[in-house]
Structure formats: structure tokens, C-alpha cells
C-alpha positions, 0 to 999 in steps of 0.5 A: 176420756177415762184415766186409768193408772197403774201401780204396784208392779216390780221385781219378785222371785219366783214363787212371790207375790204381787198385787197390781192396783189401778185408780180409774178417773172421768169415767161412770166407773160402776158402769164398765167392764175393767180388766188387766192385760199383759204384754211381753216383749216380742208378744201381743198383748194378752187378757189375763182377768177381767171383772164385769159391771156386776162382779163377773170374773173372768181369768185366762188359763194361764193365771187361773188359780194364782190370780184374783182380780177385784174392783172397788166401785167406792174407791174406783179402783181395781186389783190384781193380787198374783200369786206364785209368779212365774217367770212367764208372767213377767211382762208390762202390766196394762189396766182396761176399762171397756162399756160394753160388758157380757161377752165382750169383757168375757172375751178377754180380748183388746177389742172389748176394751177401750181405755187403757193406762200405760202399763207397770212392769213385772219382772220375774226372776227364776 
């Protein structure tokens, strides 16, 4: 069963930035499609990026051009630096491991994943 663990998340103004790190464990790492999903309260769970086996990024309108996802296979680790946070963006973090890549990790969709760590928390104050 893979670990996925979250950090880096708080509380910034408007504006700010944040970067989201996740440290992944009992998994061939190189090999899966990680992404970071977010969820806010009374809303389902979206994706907001995603990074394929081979370095494929993939962003959700929203996010495009204020994030950017990263992976370190070496250190098994991935990243999400956010700039000019919204106070839409405010929401529990969550990093994702999923095997099948292509499109599945393209989608962006909670189907294509199947790992999930417990989530930060991202608060955005206007």
C-alpha cells in the first residue's frame, strides 16, 4: 500500500504564494502518474495538476499559469508551487499516485488515481 504525505500548506494572503511538497513511500514511484487534488468544503474533490511517469504536465483551467507542478523521482517527491493564490483556492490539499498514466492521469479525475495521503490545508484570506 503506497504512503503519500503531505506538506507545506497554511495560511496566506491574497496574492502570496505556496508550495506543496509530498513525500511518497512503498511505491515503484518512477513508474506512477502523481497529481495534487483539492477539495473545499460542500465541494467534490477536484484535480488541479498532474505530472505523468514521463514528465507530462497537465493543469486545470483554473490553476493554469499560477501553478506548477514538479516530481523528483530521486527523492520521491512531488511539488506544487502556487502562485497568486486566490481566495478560491482555499481548500484541503490532497497528493495522488495513480499506475495508469496517459490518459488517465491527463483526465485529472479522482477515478485515475488510486493512493491518496490525507490532505493539507490552504486557507486564502482576501
Amino acid at each position: 500500500q503506497a504512503h503519500l504525505e503531505e506538506r507545506g500548506g497554511g495560511s496566506v494572503q491574497a496574492g502570496g504564494s505556496l508550495r506543496l511538497s509530498c513525500v511518497a513511500s512503498e511505491l515503484t514511484y518512477s513508474s506512477y502518474c502523481m497529481g495534487w487534488f483539492r477539495q473545499a468544503p460542500g465541494k467534490e474533490r477536484e484535480g488541479v495538476a498532474s505530472v505523468d511517469h514521463d514528465g507530462t504536465t497537465t493543469y486545470a483551467n483554473s490553476v493554469q499559469g499560477r501553478f506548477i507542478i514538479s516530481r523528483d523521482n530521486a527523492k520521491n517527491t512531488l511539488s506544487l508551487e502556487m502562485n497568486n493564490l486566490e481566495p478560491e483556492d482555499s481548500a484541503m490539499y490532497y497528493c495522488a499516485a495513480g499506475l495508469y498514466g496517459g490518459n488517465w492521469c491527463r483526465a485529472l479525475g479522482t477515478y485515475g488515481f488510486d493512493s491518496w495521503g490525507e490532505g493539507t490545508l490552504v486557507t486564502i484570506s482576501s
